[in-house]
Short mmCIF file of the C-alpha atoms (twelve columns), coordinates in Angstrom:
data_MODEL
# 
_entry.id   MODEL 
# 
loop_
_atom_site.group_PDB 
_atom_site.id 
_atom_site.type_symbol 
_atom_site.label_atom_id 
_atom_site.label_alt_id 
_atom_site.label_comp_id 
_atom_site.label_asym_id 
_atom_site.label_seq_id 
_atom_site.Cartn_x 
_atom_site.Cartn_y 
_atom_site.Cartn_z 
_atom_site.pdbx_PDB_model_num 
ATOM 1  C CA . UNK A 1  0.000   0.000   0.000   1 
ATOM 2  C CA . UNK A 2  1.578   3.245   -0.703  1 
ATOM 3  C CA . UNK A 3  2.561   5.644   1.932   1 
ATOM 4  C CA . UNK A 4  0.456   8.724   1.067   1 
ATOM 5  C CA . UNK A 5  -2.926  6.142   1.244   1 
ATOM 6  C CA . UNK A 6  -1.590  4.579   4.162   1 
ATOM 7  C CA . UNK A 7  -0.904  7.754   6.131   1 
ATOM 8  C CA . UNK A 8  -4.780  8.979   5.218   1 
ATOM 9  C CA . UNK A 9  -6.567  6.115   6.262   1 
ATOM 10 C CA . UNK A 10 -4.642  5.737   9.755   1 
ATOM 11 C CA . UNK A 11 -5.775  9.641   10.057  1 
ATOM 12 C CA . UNK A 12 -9.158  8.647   9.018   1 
ATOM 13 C CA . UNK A 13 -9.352  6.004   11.635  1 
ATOM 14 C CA . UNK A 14 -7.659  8.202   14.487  1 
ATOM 15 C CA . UNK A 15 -10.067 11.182  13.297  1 
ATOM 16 C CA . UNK A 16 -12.782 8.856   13.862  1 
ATOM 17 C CA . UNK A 17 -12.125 7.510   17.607  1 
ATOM 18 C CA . UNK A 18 -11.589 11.225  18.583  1 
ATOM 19 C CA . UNK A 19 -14.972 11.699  17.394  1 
ATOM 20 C CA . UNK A 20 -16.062 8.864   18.708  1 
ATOM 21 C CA . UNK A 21 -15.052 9.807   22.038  1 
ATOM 22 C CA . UNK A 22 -16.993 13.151  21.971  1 
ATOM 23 C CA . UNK A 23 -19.851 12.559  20.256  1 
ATOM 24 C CA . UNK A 24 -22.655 11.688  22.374  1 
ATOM 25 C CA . UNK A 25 -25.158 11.436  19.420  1 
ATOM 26 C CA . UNK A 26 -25.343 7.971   17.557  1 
ATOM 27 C CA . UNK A 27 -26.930 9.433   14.344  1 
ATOM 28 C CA . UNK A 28 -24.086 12.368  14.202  1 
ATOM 29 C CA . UNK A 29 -21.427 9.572   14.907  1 
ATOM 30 C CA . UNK A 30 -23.085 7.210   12.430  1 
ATOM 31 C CA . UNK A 31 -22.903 10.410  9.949   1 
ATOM 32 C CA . UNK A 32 -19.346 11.104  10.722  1 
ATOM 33 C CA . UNK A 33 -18.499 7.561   10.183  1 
ATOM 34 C CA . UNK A 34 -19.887 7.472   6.346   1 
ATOM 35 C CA . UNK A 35 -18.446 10.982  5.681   1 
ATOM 36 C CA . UNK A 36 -14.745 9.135   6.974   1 
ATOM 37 C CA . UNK A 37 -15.385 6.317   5.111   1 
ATOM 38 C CA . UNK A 38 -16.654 7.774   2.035   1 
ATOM 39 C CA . UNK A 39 -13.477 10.030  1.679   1 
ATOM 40 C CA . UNK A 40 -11.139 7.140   2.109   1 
ATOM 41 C CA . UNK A 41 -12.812 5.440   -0.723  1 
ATOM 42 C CA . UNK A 42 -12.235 8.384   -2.888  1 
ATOM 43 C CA . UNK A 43 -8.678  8.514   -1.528  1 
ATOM 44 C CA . UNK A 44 -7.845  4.934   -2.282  1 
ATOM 45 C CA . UNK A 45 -9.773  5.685   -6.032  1 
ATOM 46 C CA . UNK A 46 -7.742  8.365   -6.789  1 
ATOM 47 C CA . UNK A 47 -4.962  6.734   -5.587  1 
ATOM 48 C CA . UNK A 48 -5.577  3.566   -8.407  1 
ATOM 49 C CA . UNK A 49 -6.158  6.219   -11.006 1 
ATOM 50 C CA . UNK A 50 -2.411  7.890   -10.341 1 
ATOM 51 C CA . UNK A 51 -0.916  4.417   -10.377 1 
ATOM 52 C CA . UNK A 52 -3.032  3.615   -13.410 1 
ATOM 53 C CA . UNK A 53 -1.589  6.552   -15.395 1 
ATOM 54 C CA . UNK A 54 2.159   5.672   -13.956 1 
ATOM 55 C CA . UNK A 55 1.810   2.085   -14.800 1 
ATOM 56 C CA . UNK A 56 -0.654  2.348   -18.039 1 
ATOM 57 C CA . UNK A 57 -2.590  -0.028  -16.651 1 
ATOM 58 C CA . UNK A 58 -6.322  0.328   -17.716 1 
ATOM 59 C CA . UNK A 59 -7.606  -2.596  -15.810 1 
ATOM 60 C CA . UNK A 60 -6.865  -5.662  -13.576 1 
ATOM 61 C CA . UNK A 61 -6.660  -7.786  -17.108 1 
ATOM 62 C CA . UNK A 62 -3.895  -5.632  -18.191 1 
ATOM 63 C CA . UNK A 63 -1.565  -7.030  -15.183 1 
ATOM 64 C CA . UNK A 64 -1.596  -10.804 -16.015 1 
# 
């Protein structure tokens, strides 16, 4: 796994026990939860399309 994706899904997770931890709300946590999750999606997406354009690789067919 690269670094860069690494590094922002261990912040994701750490953002996410802090907020955790002060959120006494269980629809605002479950909120805050998606919104984490949905952004390291879209990290690790755009993180496929940079290594697709490094690599040329268009999809998982091209690797074999």
């Amino acid at each position: 796994m690269d670094k860069t994706l690494r590094r922002t899904i261990e912040e994701a997770i750490a953002k996410a026990y802090e907020e955790w931890g002060r959120e006494k709300n269980k629809l605002q946590i479950k909120r805050k939860a998606k919104n984490i999750a949905q952004n390291m999606v879209e990290a690790y997406e755009q993180e496929q399309k940079r290594m697709r354009s490094i690599f040329g690789i268009n999809s998982c067919d091209d690797i074999s």
